[in-house]
C-alpha positions as CSV (number, residue, x, y, z in Angstrom):
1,X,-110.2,90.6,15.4
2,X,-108.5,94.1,15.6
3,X,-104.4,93.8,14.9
4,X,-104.4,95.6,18.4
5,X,-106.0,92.6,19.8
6,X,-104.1,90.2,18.2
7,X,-101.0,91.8,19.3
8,X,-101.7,91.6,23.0
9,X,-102.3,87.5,23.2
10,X,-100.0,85.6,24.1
11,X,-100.9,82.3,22.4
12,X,-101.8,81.4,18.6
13,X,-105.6,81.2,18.3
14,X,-107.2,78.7,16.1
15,X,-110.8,78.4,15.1
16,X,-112.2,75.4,15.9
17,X,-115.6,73.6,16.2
18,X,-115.6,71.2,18.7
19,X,-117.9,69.6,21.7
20,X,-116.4,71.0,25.3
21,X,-118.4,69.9,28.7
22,X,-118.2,72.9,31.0
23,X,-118.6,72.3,34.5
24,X,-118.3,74.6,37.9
25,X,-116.1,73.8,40.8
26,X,-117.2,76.1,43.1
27,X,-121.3,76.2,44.0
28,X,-123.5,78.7,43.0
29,X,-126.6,79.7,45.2
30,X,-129.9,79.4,43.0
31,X,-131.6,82.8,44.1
32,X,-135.0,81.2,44.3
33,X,-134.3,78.7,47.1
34,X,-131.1,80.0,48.3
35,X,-130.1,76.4,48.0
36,X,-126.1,75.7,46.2
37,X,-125.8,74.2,43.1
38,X,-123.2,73.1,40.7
39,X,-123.4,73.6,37.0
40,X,-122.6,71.4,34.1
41,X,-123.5,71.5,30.5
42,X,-121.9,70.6,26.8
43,X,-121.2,73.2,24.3
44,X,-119.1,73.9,21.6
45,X,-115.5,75.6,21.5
46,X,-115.1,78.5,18.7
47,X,-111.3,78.7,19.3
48,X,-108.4,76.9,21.2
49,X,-104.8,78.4,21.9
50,X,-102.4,76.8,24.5
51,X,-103.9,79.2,27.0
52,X,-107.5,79.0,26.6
53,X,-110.6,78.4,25.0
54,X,-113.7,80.6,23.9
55,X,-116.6,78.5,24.3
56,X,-120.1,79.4,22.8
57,X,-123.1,79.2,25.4
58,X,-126.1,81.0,25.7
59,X,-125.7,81.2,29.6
60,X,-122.7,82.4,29.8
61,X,-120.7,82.6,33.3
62,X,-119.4,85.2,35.0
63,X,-116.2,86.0,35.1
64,X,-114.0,84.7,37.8
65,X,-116.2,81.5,38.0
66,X,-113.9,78.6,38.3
67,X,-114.6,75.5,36.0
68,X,-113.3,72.2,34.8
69,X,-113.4,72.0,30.6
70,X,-113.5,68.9,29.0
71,X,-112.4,69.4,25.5
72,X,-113.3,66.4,23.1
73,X,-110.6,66.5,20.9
74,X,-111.5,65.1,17.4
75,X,-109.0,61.9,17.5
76,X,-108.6,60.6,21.3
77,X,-109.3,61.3,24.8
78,X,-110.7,64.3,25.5
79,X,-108.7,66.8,26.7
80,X,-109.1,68.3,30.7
81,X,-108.5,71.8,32.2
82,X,-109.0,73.6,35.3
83,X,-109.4,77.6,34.1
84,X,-110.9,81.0,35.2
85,X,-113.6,82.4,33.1
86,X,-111.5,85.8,31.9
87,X,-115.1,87.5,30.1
88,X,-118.3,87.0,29.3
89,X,-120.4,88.0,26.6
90,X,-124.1,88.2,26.1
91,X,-126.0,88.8,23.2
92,X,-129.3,88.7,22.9
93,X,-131.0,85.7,20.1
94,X,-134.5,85.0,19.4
95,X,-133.8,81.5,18.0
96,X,-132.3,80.4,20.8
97,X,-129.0,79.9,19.3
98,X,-126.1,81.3,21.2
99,X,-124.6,82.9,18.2
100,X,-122.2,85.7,19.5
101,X,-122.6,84.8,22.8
102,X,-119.9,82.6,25.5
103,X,-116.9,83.0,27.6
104,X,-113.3,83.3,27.4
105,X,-111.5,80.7,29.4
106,X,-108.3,80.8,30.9
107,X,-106.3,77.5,31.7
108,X,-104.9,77.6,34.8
109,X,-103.4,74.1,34.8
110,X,-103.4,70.6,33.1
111,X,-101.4,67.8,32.9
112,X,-98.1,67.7,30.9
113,X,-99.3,64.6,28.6
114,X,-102.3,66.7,28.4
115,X,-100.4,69.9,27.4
116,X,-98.6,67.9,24.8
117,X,-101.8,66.9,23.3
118,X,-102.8,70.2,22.7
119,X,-99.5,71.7,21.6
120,X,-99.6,69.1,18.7
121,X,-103.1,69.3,17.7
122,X,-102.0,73.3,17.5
123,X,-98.8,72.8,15.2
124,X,-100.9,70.9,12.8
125,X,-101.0,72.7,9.4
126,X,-104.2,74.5,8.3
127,X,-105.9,76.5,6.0
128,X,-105.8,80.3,6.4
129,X,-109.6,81.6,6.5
130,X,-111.4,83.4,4.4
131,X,-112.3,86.7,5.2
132,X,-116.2,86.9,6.2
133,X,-117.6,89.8,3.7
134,X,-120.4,91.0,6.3
């Protein structure tokens, strides 16, 4: 991440490797039957602040899409989020692994034990990374 980029967020980012359900509130329209249709799938986060979540799919949403995350913390309940998808990113794989590819996810709101939940899991100490040499 440029020092540019990590100047403009607002919120810590952590990385993290963790199971997230993804699911639409608002219908989409499946083009071949014109018929609505809500989405829901498991993936995995890649990194977690207090204001959102980058979640690594290969069928990314687009942005705008409004959608309910499930975050499965690693001790407890999962935690639950209404958000926006902010971007999208699409990169093509041939082993069918989404590598590079997911969305950026914006919470929009939460509980307050929920946000709590979070904020700890956040303050716990880690180990800086190591720098990839790629």
């Amino acid at each position: 991440m440029s020092e540019n980029t990590s100047k403009r967020r607002r919120h810590k980012r952590i990385a993290v490797h963790m199971p997230v359900r993804v699911s639409t509130i608002d219908a989409e329209t499946d083009p071949r039957t014109g018929r609505p249709y809500f989405r829901a799938t498991r993936e995995y986060c890649a990194n977690l602040s207090r204001g959102g979540v980058f979640i690594r799919t290969a069928d990314p949403l687009s942005p705008g899409r409004r959608v309910l995350v499930e975050i499965h913390m690693p001790e407890g309940d999962p935690i639950e989020a209404v958000g926006r998808v902010a971007w999208s990113k699409t990169v093509l794989a041939t082993s069918g692994d989404p590598g590079d590819s997911g969305v950026g996810v914006e919470f929009l709101g939460t509980s307050g034990d929920q946000l709590t939940v979070l904020a700890n899991y956040l303050e716990i100490p880690r180990e800086p990374e190591e720098p990839s040499e790629e």
